[in-house]
Structure formats: structure tokens, C-alpha cells
C-alpha angles and dihedrals in degrees: 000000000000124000097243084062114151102270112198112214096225088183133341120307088013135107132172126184099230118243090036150063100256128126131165113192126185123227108221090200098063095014088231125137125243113204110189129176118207098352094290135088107001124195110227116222128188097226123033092238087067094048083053099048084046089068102047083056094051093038082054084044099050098044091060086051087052089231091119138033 
């Protein structure tokens, strides 16, 4: 997965990278980026490149750990 992945906008303010559990949503009150795997924990970034980067580093992380595919 490369960081420029297709990301899909599911509502606004949402988006999720299809065939995972990723979703990075921005919050509109510190304009700051939540990105959040499988509903639970989620890492804050302040530009939507580095949320994105951030997943392709816990999807890295996940994968070792054999939790993802």
C-alpha cells in the first residue's frame, strides 16, 4: 500500500481505504486529522498526507504481527 492509495470519501469529512479498516476523519474544530483503524484507538495528524502515511506504517505494523493481510 502506497500512500497515494486510492482513498474513497464515505461522508464528509470521512474517508475510508477500501479493503480495510482504515478511516481518517477530520475534525473541523482543531483542523486536525484522526486517523483510526477497526473502530477503536485512532493516531491525530496535523495534514492529511501524514494520516495517510500513518496508515501505510500501521498497516506495515499490523501485517508482521499477522493481524492483517
Amino acid at each position: 500500500m502506497a500512500p497515494n492509495t486510492l482513498w474513497t470519501a464515505v461522508s464528509p469529512g470521512v474517508m475510508e481505504l477500501p479493503t480495510t479498516k482504515f478511516r481518517i476523519t477530520y475534525r473541523r474544530e482543531t483542523g486536525s486529522y484522526t486517523l483510526t483503524w477497526d473502530g477503536g484507538g485512532g493516531m491525530v495528524f496535523g495534514d492529511l498526507q501524514s494520516a495517510k502515511e500513518g496508515a501505510v506504517r500501521w498497516m506495515a505494523d499490523l501485517i508482521e504481527m499477522g493481524i492483517e493481510v
